[in-house]
C-alpha positions in Angstrom: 119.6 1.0 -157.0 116.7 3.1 -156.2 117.4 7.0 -155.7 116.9 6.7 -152.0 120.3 5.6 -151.7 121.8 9.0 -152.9 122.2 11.9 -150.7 123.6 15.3 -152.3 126.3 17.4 -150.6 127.9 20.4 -151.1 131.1 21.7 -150.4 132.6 25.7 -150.2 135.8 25.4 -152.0 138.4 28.4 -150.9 140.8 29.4 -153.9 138.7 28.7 -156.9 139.1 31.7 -159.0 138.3 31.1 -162.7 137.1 28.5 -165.6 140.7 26.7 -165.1 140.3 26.1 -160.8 136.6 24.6 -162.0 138.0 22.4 -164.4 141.0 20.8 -162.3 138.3 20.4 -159.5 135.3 18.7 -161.1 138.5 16.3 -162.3 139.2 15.3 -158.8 135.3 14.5 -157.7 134.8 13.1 -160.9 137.9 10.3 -160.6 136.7 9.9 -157.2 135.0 6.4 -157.2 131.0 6.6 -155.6 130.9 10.5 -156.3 128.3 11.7 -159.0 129.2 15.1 -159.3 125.6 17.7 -160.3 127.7 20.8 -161.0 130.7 22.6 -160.0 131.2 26.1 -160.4 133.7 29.1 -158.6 133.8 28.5 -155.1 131.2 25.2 -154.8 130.6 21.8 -155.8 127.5 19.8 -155.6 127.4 15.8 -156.1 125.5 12.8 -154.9 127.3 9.5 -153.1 126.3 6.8 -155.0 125.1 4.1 -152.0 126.0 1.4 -154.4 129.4 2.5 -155.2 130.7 4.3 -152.2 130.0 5.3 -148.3 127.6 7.5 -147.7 127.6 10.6 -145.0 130.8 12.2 -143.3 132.9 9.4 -145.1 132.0 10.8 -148.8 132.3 13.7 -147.7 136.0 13.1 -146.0 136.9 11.1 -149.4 135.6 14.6 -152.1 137.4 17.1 -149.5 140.4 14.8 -150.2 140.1 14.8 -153.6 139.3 18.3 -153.4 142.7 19.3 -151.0 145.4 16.7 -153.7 143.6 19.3 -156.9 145.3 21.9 -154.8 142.2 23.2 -152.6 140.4 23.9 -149.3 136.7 22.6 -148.7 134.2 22.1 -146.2 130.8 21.1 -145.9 128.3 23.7 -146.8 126.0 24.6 -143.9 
């Protein structure tokens, strides 16, 4: 897989508060098949779609806000 496959997104995230809201977060993306996350920190997250693993675009982006929303929180895309 070459890196032209991977597109990074980032999501506000409404609620996040401290080191604990991070943690439970960066869970969700990271048991989220296809999603690399890069970094999450109070009130953001960043990750790549892996092309390989996972669609790419508005559907990665629906399947990390769902993650995201069953951890317990609101995001949207970053604009």
């Amino acid at each position: 897989m070459g890196d032209s496959n991977m597109a990074e997104y980032t999501l506000l995230i409404d609620g996040m508060h401290c080191g604990a809201c991070v943690a439970r977060v960066g869970k969700a993306l990271q048991s989220t098949p296809g999603i690399v996350v890069n970094e999450v920190r109070v009130g953001a997250a960043r990750f790549t779609s892996d092309g390989d693993a996972a669609p790419v675009g508005q559907a990665v982006v629906d399947q990390a806000i769902g993650a995201i929303a069953k951890a317990g929180y609101t995001a949207h895309l970053e604009q």
